[in-house]
VOGU-3710 file (C-alpha; in Angstrom, 3 decimals, decimal comma):
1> xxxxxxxxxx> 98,909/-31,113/208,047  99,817/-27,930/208,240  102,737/-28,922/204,883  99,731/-29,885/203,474  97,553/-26,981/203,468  100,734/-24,723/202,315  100,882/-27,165/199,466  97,063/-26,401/198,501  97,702/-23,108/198,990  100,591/-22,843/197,235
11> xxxxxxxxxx> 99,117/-24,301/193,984  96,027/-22,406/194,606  97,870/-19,317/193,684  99,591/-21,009/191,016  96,532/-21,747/189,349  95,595/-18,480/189,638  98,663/-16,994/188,706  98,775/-19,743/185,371  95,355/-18,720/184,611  95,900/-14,729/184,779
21> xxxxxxxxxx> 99,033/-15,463/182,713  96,792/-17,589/180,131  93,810/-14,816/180,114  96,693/-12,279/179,493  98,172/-14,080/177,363  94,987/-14,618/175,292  94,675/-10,908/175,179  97,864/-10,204/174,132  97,315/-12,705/171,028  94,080/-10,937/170,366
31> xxxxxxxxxx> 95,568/-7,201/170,819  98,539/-8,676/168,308  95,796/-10,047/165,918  93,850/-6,637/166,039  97,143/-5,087/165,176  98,023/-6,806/162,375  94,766/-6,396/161,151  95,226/-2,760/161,210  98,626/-2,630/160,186  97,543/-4,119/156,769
41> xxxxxxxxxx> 94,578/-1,450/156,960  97,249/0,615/156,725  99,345/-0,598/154,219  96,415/-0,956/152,179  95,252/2,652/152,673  99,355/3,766/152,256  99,665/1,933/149,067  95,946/3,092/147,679  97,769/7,125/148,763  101,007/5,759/146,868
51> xxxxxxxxxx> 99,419/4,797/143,600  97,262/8,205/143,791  100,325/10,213/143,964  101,530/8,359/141,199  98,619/9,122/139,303  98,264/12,854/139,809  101,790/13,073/139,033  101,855/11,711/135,879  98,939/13,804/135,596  100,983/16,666/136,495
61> xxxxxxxxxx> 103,520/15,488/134,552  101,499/15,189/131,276  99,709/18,204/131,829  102,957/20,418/132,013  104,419/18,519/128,895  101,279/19,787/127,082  101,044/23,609/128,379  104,697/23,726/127,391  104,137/21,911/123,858  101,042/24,503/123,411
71> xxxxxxxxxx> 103,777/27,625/124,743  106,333/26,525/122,423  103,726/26,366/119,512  102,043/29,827/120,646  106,104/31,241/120,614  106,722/29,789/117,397  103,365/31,382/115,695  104,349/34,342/117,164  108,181/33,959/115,992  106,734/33,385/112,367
81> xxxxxxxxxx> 104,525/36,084/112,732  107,233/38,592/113,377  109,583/36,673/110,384  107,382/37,614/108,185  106,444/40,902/108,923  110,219/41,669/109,112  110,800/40,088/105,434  107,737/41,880/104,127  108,763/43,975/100,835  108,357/47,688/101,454
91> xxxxxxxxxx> 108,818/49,562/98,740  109,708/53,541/97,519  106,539/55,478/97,971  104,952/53,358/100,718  103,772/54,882/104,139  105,201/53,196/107,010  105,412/53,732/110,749  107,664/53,157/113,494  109,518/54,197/116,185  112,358/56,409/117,179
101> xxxxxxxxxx> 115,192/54,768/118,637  118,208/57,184/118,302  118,574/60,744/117,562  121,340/63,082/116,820  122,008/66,113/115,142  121,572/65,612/111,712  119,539/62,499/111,590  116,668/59,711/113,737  116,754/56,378/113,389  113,391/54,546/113,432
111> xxxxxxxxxx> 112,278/50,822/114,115  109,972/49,879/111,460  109,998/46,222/113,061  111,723/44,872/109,717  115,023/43,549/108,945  116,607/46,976/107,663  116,005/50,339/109,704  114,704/53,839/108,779  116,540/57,183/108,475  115,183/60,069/108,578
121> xxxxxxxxxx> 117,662/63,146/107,585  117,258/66,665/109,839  116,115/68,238/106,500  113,372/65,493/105,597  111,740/65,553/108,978  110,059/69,429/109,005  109,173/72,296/107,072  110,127/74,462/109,529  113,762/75,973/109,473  114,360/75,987/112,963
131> xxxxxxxxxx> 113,584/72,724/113,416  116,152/70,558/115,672  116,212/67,064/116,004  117,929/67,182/118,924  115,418/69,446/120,589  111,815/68,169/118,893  112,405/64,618/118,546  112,598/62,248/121,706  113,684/58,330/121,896  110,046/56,524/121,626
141> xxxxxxxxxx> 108,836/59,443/119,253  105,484/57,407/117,196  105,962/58,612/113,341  104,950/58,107/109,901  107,550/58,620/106,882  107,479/57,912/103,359  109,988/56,032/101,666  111,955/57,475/99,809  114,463/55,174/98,666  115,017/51,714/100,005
151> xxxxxxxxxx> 119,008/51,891/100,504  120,684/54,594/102,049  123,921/53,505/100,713  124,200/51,599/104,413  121,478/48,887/104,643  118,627/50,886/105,701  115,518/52,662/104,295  115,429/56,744/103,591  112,557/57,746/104,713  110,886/61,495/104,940
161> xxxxxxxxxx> 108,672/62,719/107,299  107,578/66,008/105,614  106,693/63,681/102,523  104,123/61,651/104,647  102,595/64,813/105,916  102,070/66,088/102,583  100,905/62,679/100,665  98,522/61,929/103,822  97,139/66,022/103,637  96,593/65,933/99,824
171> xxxxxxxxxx> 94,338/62,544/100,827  92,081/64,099/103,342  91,639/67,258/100,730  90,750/65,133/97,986  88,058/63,191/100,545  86,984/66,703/101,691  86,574/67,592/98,313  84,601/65,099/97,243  82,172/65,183/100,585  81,672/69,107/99,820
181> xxxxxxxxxx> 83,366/69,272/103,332  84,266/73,129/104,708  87,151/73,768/105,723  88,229/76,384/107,558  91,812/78,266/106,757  93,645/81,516/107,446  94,401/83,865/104,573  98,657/84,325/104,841  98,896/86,502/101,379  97,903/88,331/98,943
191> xxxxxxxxxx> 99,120/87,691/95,385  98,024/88,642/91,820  94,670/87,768/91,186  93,811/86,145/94,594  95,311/85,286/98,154  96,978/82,377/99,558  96,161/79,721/102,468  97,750/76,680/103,706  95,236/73,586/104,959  96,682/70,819/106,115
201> xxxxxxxxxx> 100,343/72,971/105,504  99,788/72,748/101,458  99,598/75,807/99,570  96,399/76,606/98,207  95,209/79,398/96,101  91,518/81,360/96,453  90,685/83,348/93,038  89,974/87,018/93,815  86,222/85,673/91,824  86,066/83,482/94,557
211> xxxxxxxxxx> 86,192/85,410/97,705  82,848/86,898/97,824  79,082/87,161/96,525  80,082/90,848/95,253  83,210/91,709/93,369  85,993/91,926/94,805  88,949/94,644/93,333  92,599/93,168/93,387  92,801/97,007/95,711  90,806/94,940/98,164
221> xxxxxxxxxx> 93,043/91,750/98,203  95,190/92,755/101,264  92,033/93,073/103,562  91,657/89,541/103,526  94,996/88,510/104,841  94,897/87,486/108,206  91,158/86,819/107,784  89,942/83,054/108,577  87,573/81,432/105,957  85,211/78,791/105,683
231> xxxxxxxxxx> 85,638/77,489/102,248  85,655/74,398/99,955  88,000/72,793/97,828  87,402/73,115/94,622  90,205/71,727/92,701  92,915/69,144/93,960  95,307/67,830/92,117  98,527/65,873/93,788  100,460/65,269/90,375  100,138/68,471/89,440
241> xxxxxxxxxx> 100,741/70,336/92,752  97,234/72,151/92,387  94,696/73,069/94,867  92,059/75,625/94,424  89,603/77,179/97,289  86,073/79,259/97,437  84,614/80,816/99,689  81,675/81,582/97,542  79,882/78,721/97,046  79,569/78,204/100,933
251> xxxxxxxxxx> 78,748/82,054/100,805  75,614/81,880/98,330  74,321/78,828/100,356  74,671/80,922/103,271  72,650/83,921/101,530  69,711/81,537/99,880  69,345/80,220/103,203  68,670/83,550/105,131  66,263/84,406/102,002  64,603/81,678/102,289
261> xxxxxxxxxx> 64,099/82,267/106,012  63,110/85,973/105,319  60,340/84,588/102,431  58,765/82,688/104,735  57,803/86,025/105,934  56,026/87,470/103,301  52,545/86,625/102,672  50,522/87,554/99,839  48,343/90,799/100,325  51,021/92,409/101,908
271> xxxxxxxxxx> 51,160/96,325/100,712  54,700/97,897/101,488  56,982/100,701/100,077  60,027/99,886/97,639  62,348/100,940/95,717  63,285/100,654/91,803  66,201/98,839/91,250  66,532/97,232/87,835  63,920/97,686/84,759  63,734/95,343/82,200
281> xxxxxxxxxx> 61,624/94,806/79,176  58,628/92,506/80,887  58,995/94,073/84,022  60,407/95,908/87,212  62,340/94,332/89,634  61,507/96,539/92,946  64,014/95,947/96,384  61,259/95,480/99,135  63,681/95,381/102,160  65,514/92,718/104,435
291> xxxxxxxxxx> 67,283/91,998/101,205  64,377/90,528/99,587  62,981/91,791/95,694  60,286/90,977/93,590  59,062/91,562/90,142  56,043/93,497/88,703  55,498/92,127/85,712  54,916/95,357/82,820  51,206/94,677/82,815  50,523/95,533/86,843
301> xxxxxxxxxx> 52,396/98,670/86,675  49,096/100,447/85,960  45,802/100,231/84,777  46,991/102,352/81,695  48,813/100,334/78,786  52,488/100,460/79,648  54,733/99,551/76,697  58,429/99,509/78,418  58,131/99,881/81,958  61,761/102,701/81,566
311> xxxxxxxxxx> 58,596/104,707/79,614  56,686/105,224/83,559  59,478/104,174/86,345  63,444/104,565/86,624  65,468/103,316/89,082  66,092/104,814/92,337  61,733/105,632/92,499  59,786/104,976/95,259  56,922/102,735/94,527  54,037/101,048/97,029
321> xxxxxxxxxx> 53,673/97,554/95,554  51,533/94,772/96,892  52,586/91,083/97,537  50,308/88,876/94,913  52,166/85,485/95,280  55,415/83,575/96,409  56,348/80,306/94,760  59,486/78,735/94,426  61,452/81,670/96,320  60,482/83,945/93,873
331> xxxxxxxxxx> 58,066/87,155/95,064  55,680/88,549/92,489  54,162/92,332/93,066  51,909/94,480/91,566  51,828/98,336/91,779  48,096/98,771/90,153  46,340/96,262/92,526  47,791/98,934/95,555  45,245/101,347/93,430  42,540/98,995/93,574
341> xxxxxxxxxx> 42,513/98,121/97,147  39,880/99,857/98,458  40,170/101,158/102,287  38,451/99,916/104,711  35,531/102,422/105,719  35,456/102,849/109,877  32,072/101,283/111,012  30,587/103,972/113,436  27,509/102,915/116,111  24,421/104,613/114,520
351> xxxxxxxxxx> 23,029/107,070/117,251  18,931/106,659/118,190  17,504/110,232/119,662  14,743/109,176/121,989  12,105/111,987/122,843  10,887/111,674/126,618  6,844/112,419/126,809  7,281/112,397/130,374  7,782/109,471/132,863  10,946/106,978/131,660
361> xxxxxxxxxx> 9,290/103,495/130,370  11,111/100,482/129,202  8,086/98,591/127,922  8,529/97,473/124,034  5,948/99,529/123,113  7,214/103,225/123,941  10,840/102,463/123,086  9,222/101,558/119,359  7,090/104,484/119,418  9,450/106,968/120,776
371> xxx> 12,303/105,757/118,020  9,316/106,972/115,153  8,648/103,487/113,990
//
């Protein structure tokens, strides 16, 4: 009895024990199934992230093939660029620039960013006799040169600075000569018949007729060195080495200006004093002041018949004239119409004597009566 009960038992627990293994068992088939499942999840998502890689770098790829096909073709525009502006044909006469890239004492060498070089000699750079390269000229100097020929016997182009200066000055005279442009320059000499001035460092020449509005003696020239001028160019000519100032023109302009400004002033019926300063047969001319003069004509000298106005008035007299018009800057006076004006007679308050009778009244009637009306 008792073998039999340990048998029940026994397979009791072996059930139980078969059917845990079974249940586990099932789970472990489903935990293996989930797995798999996931595990081509995975591969899926790992080859989608392969083939994306693949694809961004052949995107890569194709985009850095094209930003270095578009660099190499940028280069090679450029590279032509600077082929051809070394082969470009320069020729005598031309203005170039460049820069300094070595210096010594008796000559600079300048890259004009062309196949041959530029020399420029110590005595083609400056006017100046001190001049030094070594001291006044620095590696990385910015200048402009002419050419003067285009073999130096060595390859390179001769080139002269103080030629540029003066090809470039005679430009901007001829452009301030045509614009009526002043200019102003400093008087360094006096020579026959005028003085001498340098603008823009090119010797020019003022006439002794054109240093003033009044005439000037060739005595006189040496006051004016040293002097600064506004003036004009009058005459420029490159070829022939010619320039030609005045100070006059810019002068008179000056002086019809400020008379223009003083006529304003005048108005007519104005009765001043002048003075006789040229006679003429229609007329005087008579200096009223402020530098200003007008004309009588011969018939408003007087109310007599005057003939030749040198027969009544000389020059130097003193003359009360009156203003009778201005028109066109031009002042026209009359001595006889001063003789005509009539003065003004002083108005003075009449003066009423009133005779009292007695008591004071205001009443209409007594101030009537007592005035004798």
């Amino acid at each position: 009895m008792e073998d039999q009960q340990i048998r029940e038992v026994t397979q009791e627990a072996v059930d139980t024990a078969a059917h845990a293994v079974e249940e586990s068992a099932k789970a472990v088939t489903q935990a293996v199934e989930t797995a798999a499942e996931n595990k081509e999840a995975v591969n899926a998502a790992a080859h989608a992230v392969e083939e994306t890689a693949k694809a961004v770098g052949n995107a890569v790829e194709t985009a850095s093939e094209n930003a270095s096909a578009f660099r190499s073709k940028e280069s090679m525009d450029d590279y032509k660029d600077a082929i051809d502006n070394s082969m470009r044909k320069i020729d005598v006469g031309d203005v170039v620039k460049g820069t300094v890239i070595s210096v010594s004492e008796e000559e600079a060498t300048v890259d004009l960013a062309h196949y041959a070089a530029g020399i420029v000699r110590r005595q083609d750079f400056s006017f100046n006799p001190k001049f030094s390269l070594l001291d006044d000229v620095r590696i990385g100097d910015e200048i402009t040169a002419v050419v003067k020929r285009a073999d130096d016997g060595h390859g390179n182009l001769l080139l002269s600075v103080k030629d540029a200066a003066q090809k470039l000055s005679w430009d901007i005279l001829k452009d301030a000569m045509k614009e009526k442009k002043n200019i102003s320059v400093k008087v360094t000499e006096a020579v026959k018949a005028g003085v001498l001035a340098y603008p823009e460092g090119l010797r020019a020449f003022i006439p002794v007729s054109k240093l003033s509005l009044s005439r000037v003696e060739d005595s006189e020239l040496p006051s004016f060195v040293g002097k600064t001028m506004e003036v004009r160019v009058v005459t420029c000519d490159p070829e022939e080495k010619k320039l030609v100032l005045s100070a006059k023109d810019i002068l008179r302009e000056k002086a019809d200006q400020e008379r223009a400004a003083k006529i304003s002033n005048v108005k007519p019926g104005l009765v001043t004093e002048g003075t006789v300063e040229t006679l003429t047969d229609f007329g005087a001319f008579v200096d009223i002041g402020e530098g200003l003069s007008g004309l009588v004509h011969v018939s408003r000298i007087s109310h007599e018949r005057v003939k030749l106005p040198s027969d009544v008035l000389k020059v130097g007299d003193k003359v009360k004239v009156r203003v009778m018009q201005v028109k066109d800057g031009k002042i026209s006076l009359s001595m006889k119409d001063v003789e005509d004006a009539q003065p003004v007679e002083k108005v003075e308050e009449e003066h009423v004597e009133y005779k009292s009778g007695g008591e004071v009244t205001t009443s209409l009637a007594d101030l009537i009566k007592q005035a004798g009306f």
